[in-house]
C-alpha positions in Angstrom: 30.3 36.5 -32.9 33.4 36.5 -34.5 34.9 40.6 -35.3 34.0 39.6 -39.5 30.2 39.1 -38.5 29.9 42.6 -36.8 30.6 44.7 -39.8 27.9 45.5 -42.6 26.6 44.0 -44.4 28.0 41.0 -42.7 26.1 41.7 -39.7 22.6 41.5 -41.0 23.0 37.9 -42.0 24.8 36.7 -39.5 22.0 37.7 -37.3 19.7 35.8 -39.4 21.9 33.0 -39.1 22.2 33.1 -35.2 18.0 33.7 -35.1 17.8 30.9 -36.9 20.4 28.7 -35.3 19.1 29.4 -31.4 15.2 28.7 -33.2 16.7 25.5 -34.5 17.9 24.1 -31.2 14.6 25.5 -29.6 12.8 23.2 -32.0 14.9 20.0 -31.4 14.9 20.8 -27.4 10.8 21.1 -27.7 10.8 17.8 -29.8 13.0 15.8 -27.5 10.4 17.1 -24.8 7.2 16.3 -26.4 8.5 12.6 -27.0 10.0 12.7 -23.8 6.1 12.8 -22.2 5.1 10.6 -24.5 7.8 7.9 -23.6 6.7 7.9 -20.1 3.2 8.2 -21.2 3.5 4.9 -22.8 5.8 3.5 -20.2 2.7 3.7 -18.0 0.6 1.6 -19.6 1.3 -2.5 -19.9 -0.2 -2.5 -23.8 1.1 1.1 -25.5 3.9 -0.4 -27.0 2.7 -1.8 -30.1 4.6 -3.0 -33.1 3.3 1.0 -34.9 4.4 2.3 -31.6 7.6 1.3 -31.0 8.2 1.3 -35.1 7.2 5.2 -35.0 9.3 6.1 -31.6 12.6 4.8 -33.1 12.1 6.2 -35.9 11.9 9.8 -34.5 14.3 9.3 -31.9 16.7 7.9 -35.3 15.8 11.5 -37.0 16.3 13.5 -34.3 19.8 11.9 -33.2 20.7 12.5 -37.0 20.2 16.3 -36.6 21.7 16.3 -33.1 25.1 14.6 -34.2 25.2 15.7 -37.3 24.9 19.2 -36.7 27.4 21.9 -37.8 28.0 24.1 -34.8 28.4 27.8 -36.2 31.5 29.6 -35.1 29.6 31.9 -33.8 27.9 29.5 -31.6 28.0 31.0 -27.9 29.6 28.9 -25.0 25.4 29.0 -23.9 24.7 27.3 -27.6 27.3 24.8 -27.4 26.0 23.9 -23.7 22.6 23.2 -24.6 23.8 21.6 -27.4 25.6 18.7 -25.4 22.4 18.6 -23.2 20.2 17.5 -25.9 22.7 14.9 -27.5 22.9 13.2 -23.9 19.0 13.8 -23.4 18.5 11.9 -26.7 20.7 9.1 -25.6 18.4 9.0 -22.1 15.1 9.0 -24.4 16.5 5.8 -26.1 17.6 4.4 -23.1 13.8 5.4 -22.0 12.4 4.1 -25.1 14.2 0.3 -24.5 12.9 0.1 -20.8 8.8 0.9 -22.4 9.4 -1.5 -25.0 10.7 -4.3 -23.0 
């Protein structure tokens, strides 16, 4: 955190902000996860991707690559942050990739 953050009453918020930032990323990771399994769920059977099933699976991997690549990383972002960060953009581009073979 930058030297600004750690002085009152500047510190109180921006430890709200980083709580909040590190639940953030916690919450996309454990989304990308859950549709992770249910990619390879589908990709398992020869009749799961319907026309609602592959309509619904875009569209969430479409949301969560919006608030992947569109994020604002805070400066006081650690180098941990940034890392997991990157992780989960590639991850989401993997999903897709995922997503294509189940459809086909």
């Amino acid at each position: 955190m930058t030297e600004i953050y750690s002085k009152e009453p500047y510190k109180s918020i921006a430890d709200n902000m980083d709580s909040g930032w590190r639940e953030y990323l916690t919450s996309l990771e454990s989304s990308l996860n859950q549709l992770e399994k249910d990619i390879e769920e589908a990709s398992q059977m020869s009749d799961a991707c319907t026309s609602e099933w592959c309509t619904a699976t875009e569209h969430v991997i479409d949301e969560l690559s919006n608030a992947l690549f569109t994020i604002h990383e805070p400066s006081f972002a650690t180098d941990q942050d940034t890392k997991k960060l990157k992780g989960l953009k590639k991850k989401v581009h993997e999903l897709y990739a995922k997503y294509k073979t189940a459809a086909a």
